[in-house]
Each structure stands twice: as C-alpha cells, then as structure tokens.
N, C-alpha and C positions, 0 to 999 in steps of 0.2 A: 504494500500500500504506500502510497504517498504520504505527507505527512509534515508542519512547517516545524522550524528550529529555527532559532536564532546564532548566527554564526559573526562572534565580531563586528558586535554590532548593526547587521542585516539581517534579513530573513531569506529562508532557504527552504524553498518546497523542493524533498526529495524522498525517495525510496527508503521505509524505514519497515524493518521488522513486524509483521500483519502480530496481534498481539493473543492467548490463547484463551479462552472463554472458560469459566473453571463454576465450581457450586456456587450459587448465591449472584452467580452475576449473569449482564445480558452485552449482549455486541450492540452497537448502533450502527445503523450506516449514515453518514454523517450528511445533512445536508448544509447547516452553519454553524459558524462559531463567530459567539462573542467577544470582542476587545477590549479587554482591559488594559486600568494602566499597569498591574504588575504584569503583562506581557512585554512592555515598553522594558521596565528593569530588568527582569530576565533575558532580554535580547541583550540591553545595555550591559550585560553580567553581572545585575545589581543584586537580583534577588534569584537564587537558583530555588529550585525545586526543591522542598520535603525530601528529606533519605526516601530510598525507595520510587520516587514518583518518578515519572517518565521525563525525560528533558525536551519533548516535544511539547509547544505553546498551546494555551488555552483552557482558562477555564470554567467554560462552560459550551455547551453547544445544545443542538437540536435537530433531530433525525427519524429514522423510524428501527425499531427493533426487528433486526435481521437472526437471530439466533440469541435463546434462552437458558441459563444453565438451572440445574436442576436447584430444587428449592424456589425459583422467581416465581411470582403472581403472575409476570407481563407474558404478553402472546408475541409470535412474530406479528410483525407490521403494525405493532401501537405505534403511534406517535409520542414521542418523549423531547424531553429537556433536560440536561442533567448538571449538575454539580459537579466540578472537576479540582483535584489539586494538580491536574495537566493533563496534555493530549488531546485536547479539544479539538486543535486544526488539523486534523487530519480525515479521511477518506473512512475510515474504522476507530471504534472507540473502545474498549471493555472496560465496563464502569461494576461496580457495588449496586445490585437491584435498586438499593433501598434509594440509593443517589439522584433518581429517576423521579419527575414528574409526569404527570401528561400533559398533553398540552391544550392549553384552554380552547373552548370552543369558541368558533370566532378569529382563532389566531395564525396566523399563516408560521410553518415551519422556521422561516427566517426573521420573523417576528420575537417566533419563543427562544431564538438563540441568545436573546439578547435580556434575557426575565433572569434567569438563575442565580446568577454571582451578585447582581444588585440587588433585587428581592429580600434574596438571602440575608447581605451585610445590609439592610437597612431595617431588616425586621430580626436580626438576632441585637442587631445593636441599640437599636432605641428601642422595641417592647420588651425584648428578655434580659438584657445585660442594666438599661438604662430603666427598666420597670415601667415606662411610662404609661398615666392613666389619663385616662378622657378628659380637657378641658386643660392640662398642664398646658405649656407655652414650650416653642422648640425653634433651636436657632440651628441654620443649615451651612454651613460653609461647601464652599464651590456648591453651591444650589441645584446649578445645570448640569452639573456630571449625571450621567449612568446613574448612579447611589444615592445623587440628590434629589433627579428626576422620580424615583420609585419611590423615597421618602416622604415627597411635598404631596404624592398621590396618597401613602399609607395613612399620614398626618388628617389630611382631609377627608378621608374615611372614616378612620378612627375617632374625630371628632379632635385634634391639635392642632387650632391654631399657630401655623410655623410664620418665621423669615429665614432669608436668605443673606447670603455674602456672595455677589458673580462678578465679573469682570467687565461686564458692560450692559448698557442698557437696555440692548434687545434679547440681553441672556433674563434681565432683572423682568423683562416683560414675560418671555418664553416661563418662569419659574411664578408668575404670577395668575397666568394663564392654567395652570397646572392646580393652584390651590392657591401657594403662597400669601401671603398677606400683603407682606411686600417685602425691601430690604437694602439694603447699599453696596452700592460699586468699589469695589477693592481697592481701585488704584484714588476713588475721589479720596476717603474720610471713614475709615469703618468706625472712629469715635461713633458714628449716628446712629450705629446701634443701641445706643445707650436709650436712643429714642424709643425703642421699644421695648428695650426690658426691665425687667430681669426677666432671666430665662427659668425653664424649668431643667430641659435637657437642651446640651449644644453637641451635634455630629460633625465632627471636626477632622478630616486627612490634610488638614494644613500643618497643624502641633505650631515648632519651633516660635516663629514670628508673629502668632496670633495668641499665644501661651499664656500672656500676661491679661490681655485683653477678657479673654474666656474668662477668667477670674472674677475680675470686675461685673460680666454680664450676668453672671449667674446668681440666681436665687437662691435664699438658702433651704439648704437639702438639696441645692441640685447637684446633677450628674455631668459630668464632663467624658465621654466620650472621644478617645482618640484613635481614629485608625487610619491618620495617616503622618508621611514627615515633608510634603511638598515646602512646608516653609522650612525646615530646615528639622535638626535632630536635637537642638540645648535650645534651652532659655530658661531665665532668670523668673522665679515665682516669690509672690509676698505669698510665705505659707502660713502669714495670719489671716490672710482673706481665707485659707482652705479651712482652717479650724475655727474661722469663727462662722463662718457658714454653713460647717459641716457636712462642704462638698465632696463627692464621690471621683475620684479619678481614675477614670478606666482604658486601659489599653486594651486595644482586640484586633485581634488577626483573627481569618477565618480559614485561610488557605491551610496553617499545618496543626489544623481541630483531628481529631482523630473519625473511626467511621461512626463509630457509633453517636458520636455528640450531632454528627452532619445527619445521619440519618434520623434522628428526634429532631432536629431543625426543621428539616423537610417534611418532617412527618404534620408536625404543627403547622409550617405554611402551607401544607395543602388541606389544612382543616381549617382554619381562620385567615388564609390570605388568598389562596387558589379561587372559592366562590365569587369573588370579588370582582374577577375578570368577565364572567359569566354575567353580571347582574352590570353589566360597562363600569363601574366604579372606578377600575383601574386599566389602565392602558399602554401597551409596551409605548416603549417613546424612540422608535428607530429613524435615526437622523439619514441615515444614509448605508446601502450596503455594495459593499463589494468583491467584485470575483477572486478569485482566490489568486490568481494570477500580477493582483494589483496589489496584494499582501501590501509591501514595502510602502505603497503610495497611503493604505490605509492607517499604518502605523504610527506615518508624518499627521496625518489628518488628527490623530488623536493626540499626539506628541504638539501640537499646534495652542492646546489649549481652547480652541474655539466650539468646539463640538457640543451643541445642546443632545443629552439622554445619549444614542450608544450608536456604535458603527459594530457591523458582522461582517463577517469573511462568507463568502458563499463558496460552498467547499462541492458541492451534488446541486445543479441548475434544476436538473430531472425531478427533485425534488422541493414541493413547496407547500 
C-alpha cells in the first residue's frame, strides 16, 4: 500500500508495509484523512510518534470497513471514522475496533475525516478534564482552528456561552457565525478580553505568551486548560493569582492516552456528542480538501495559519 511520511521536512507518498489485521481490530480502506497541526511537527521532526505507533502521518481518517477481526461488532462496508495515534494517510489502516465511529448520517466520507481528532480534544478537554456545566462562560484561543471550530459548536449546544482569541476579523466573524459571542484579534489588544470576563474555562494551544494573561481572565475555581505551546514552552506566573482563585491547571495531550482511556472517550462521544450531528446541531466545518497528491501544498495551507475549521487529504476519490 501507499502511505504519506514525512521525510526532512516534506512529505513523501510511498510504498509502505500493507499492515496485518489481528483480534479486536478492523482494516479500513481509507478514503480521507484529516490534518493536523501535530502532522506539521512530526514532519518538522518535532513530535514523533508514541513507542510502538507507526511513523506514517495522520491522525484520524474516514473510510469504509474492508475486513473485521474477530471479536468487532462492525461489518465489512460500515462506514467509519476513526481515532489515530498514526497512519491515517494512507491507502489501508488497522485501527483498535473500539477507535471507530460511524459516520453520521448526512455526512459525506470526507467530511467525517475531519470530526475525530477535534471532536475528541474538545470534548475530552472542556467537558471531562475541565468539568464544564451549562451556563459557565469559556474563553477559546485560536477560535478558528479544527479544535476551536468543534468547540464554539459543542459550547453552543451545551448551553456555554464562549469567546474567542483569532487572528483576524473574518476569522472573529467565521467563529461568531458558528456560536461564539464574540472576541479579539490577537495581533490588535487581547487586554479586551478583560471585557468579557472572567472566564469559567479557557482552551488554550497557545500556553507560553498568553500564560500570564489566562490568569488574570479567569474566574475563581476556574480551569485552565492547556494543550498546546504555539506561543512558546516558559512563562512567568503570579502563582498568587492561582491560589487565591483556586484555579485548576491542566495539561492534556491526547495522542499518547492509552487504548482503553481512547476507547471510553469514544465510547461517551458517540452517546452525548455523535446525536448531535443527526439533529444538525453540529456541523463538520471542512474548509477545503485535497488530493492526496497535493499532500505538500496542503500542509503549507495549514502551516499558513489562515485556515478556518480543517483541511483533508483525499487519499480513495472512488470513495465519498
């Protein structure tokens, strides 16, 4: 099978080891896959892969189930989505049953590519990590990302009042459009946050440069969330604001969670987030996809910073 790597900084569609289908698992044949930015790092050689996981990119895709190993519920020819700690971009996938969604009614194959890994980090991180309950207040950094896009949708579901922090003001329209309240342009004055809070919860992949800030914004008992280091990896904290607020500071990665934590994840968003898409509430948010062939052009696209909600790799045309 075919299969993308990151080689030195680029991407490299080539001929990689077809993988072998064992108890408890199912093949997919792969129609898309989703881009993220730890695809970007792992090409960069920033962030390898989990022991054990594959060095081929992607984590997450959407396809249909071509062979079942013993023990799976799924049939050949489900349509799924799945959860990946890697190996998404390729032609064949062997994932962990349990890793497997379906795919919502309504949603086109290359739609669902782009659900999983976002979904995921925005609903393990602000409802189960960060507790949040109906009516608290939620502040979004990078708003318009993949993560932000599914959050401003779960937010206004849920009944949470969010804002945002984006980059410009057809991202701040784009994230308002979506639910948002409203929020401030990064590069004007993010002081103007102040205007809206105190927060309850803030989901933050900025960390370093916005460190001090989050402190200030937050209400007491809240939670701080961090999963990412776009601003940088240090900063400086008055860690009398954390104890006299009695704020929560959380780091979260979901990439190297174990199977079983991933498969209770999944198991919960297809019981309390999955109906949602059925009832229109929630909505993939695919800004653009592309053939697989244009891999390289797709990864600047997302390395750009400009990209509202998510870019896919179309890896099977034949399939949609």
């Amino acid at each position: 099978m075919k299969a993308l790597q990151g080689v030195e900084g680029r991407v490299e569609w080539a001929e990689q080891p077809i993988p072998a289908c064992d108890v408890g698992e199912i093949r997919i044949r792969v129609a898309a896959a989703g881009l993220n930015r730890a695809d970007l790092l792992q090409c960069a050689g920033l962030y390898p892969p989990p022991p054990g996981v594959s060095e081929i990119l992607g984590l997450e895709c959407a396809g249909v189930v071509s062979e079942v190993g013993a023990g799976c519920d799924w049939k050949v020819g489900d349509r799924v989505c799945a959860l990946l700690a890697g190996g998404g971009m390729a032609e064949e996938v062997v994932i962990d049953a349990r890793h497997a969604l379906p795919v919502p009614d309504g949603v086109s194959l290359h739609e669902a590519a782009a659900l999983p890994e976002v979904y995921a980090t925005a609903w393990l991180n602000l409802f189960q990590l960060a507790g949040l309950k109906p009516g608290e207040k939620v502040l979004l950094h990078a708003g318009a990302s993949g993560v932000g896009s599914a959050a401003i949708q779960l937010c206004k579901a849920f009944g949470n009042p969010c804002w945002v922090s984006v980059g410009s003001a057809e991202r701040l329209a784009y994230c308002e459009a979506l639910g948002a309240q409203g929020g401030v342009l990064r590069d004007d004055d993010l002081q103007a946050l102040r205007d809206f809070a105190p927060f309850d919860v803030i989901l933050d992949p900025v960390g370093g440069n916005y460190a001090a800030l989050n402190l200030e914004l937050l209400a007491r008992d809240g939670r701080w969330v961090n999963i990412g280091l776009m601003g940088g990896r240090k900063a400086e904290l008055d860690l009398a604001l954390l104890l006299g607020k009695r704020i929560q500071l959380i780091g979260s990665t979901l990439r190297s969670r174990d199977e079983q934590f991933k498969a209770d994840l999944l198991r919960d968003m297809q019981q309390q987030v999955w109906p949602l898409f059925a009832e229109g509430r929630l909505k993939p948010q695919l800004e653009r996809s592309f053939p697989i062939k244009d891999a390289q052009a797709a990864f600047a696209a997302l390395a750009s910073n400009q990209v509202n909600g998510k870019l896919v790799l179309v890896i099977d045309e034949s399939l949609s």
